[in-house]
N, C-alpha and C positions, 0 to 999 in steps of 0.2 A: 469488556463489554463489546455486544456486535453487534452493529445497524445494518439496515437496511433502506438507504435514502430513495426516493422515486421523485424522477422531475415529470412535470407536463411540460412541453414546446408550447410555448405562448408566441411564438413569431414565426411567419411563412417568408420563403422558403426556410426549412430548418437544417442545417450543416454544420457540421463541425470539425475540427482539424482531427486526423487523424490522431497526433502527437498530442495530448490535451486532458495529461496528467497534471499539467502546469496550471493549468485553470481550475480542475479539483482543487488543488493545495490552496491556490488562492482562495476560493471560494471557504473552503473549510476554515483556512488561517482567519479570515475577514469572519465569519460568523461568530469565531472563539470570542475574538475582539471585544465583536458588539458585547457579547455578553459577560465577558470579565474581561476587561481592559488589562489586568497584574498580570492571570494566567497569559495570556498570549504575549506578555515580555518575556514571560519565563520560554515559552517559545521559540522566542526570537534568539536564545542565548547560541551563541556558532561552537560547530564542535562539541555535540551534546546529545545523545538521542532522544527523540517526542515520546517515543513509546508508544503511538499510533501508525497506522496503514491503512489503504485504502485501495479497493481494486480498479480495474480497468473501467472504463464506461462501457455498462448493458443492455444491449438494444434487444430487448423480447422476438424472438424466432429470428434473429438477425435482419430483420427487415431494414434494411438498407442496400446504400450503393457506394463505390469509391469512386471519384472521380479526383484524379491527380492525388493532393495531400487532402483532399476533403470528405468527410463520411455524410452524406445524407439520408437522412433520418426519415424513415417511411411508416411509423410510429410513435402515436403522439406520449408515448410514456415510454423512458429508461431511466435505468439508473446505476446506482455503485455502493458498494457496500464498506465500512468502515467500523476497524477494529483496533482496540485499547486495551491496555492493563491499567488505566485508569481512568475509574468511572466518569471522576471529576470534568476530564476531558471529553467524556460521551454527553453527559448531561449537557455543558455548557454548549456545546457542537449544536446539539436538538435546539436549546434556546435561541442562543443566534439566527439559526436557520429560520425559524420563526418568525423572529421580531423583522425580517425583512426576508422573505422567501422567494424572493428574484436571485436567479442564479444566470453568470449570465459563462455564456461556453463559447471563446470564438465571437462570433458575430450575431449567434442564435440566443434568444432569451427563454429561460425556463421558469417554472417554479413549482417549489418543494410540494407534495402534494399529501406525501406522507412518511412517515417515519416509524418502520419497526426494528424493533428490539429484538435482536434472533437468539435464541437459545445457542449457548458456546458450547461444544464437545468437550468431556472429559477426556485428559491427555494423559495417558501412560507411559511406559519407557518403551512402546514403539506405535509408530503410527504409519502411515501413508497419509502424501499430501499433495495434493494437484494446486499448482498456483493460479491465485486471481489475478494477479498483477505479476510481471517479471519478477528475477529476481535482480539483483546488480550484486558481483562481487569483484572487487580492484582489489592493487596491491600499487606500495610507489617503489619504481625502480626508476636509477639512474635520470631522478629530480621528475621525475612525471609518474604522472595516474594512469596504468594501464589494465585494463578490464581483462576480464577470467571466464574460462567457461568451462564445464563438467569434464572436457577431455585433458584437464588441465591439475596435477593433485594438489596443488595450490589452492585452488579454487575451493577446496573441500575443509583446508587446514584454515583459508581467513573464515570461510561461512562460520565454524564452532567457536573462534574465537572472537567471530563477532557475536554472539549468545553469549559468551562467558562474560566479556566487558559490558554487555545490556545488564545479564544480573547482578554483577557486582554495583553498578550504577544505580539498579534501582533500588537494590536489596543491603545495600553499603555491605555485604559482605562475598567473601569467595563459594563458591557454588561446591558443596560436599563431593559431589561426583560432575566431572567434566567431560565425561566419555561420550562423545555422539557420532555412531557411523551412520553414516549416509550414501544412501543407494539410488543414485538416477536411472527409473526405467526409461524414462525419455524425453528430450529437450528441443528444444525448437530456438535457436540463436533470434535474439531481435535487437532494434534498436531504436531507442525514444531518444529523443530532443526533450531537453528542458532549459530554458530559456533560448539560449543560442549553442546550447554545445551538446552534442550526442554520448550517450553513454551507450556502451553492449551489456546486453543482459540478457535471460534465457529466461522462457515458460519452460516449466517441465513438471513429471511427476516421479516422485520420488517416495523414498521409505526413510523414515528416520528411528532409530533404535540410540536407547543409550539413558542419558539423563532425564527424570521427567522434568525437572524445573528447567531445564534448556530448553526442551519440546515445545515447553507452557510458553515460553518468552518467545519462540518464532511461530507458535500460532497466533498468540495474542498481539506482540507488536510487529512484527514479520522478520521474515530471513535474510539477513545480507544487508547493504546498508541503502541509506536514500528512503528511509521510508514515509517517512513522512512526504516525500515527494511523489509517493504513491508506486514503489516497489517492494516488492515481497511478500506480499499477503499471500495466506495458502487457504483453503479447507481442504478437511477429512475427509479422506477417501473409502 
């Protein structure tokens, strides 16, 4: 399932940190909560994927400004959009959001104003896909986490085997066909903070050919991993 969240700014001046994937998650994680207190343990379990993503914060014609690490908001509506393989998780997401519709980002207060239900693209064994949110993919070498990017073939062999280990997780079984090439037409290196420590990850668009149930898992829960910390989500190009 795919939303589409829209806040209004209820508080002047309105700003927000640039880096402020961290405060979606939060905000999402605390909505789940309100509304089923079980599922969001199952959430909290470490070492485990959500099966949810979530994109970047959307500021309509980009009416804003930077100033240092802060974005100010020169329109009183954006938002972010939020995508599952399971519904369970969409629904409860909407209800939460509701029962208390303060959302707060930063310093700046919003609130939910509405919520649509987007229609999900039929995914085939190839697609094109421009990301909403980076991606993130690591590898551990020599006892530490060191990040990956397209010019890297590494980079290419964790992203499919991170789809393989999503279906088997959620589908308790091994996925018939595991073949997925992937073609980056073009990337843009970046770098988010989430809590205190920096990850590298890349916007790009790309083509993916190969499995359709691999496809389906990094459209629906995203590519690479951290998603639920709000990387990876793509649409169809």
């Amino acid at each position: 399932m795919r939303l589409k969240v829209t806040l209004n700014k209820i508080s002047q001046p309105s700003c927000v940190p640039i880096n402020c994937s961290y405060h979606l998650a939060s905000a999402i994680y605390r909505a789940i909560e309100r509304s089923d207190p079980n599922l969001s343990l199952e959430l909290h379990k470490p070492n485990t994927p959500k099966f949810f993503t979530f994109s970047k914060l959307m500021v309509p014609n980009r009416k804003f400004r930077i100033e240092k690490d802060k974005m100010f908001l020169e329109d009183d509506k954006i938002h972010f959009f939020f995508s599952t393989m399971k519904s369970e998780l969409a629904e409860k997401l909407v209800e939460g959001l509701f029962m208390n519709p303060e959302v707060k980002i930063g310093d700046s207060k919003f609130v939910v104003s509405e919520v649509e239900v987007l229609k999900e693209r039929e995914i085939g064994n190839k697609a094109e896909f421009v990301t909403l949110s980076p991606i993130h993919v690591s590898k551990f070498k020599d006892g530490k986490v060191v990040d990956l990017y397209p010019t890297e073939k590494e980079f290419y062999d964790v992203l499919v085997s991170n789809l393989i280990e999503k279906y088997i997780i959620f589908y308790k079984k091994t996925p018939e066909n595991t073949e997925v090439n992937i073609e980056v037409y073009k990337f843009k290196p970046k770098r988010i903070m989430i809590k205190d420590t920096w990850h590298r990850c890349v916007e790009m668009v790309f083509k993916a050919e190969g499995s359709p149930e691999l496809l389906e898992i990094g459209y629906k829960a995203g590519f690479g991993a951290k998603n639920s910390m709000g990387f990876g989500m793509v649409k169809v190009v």
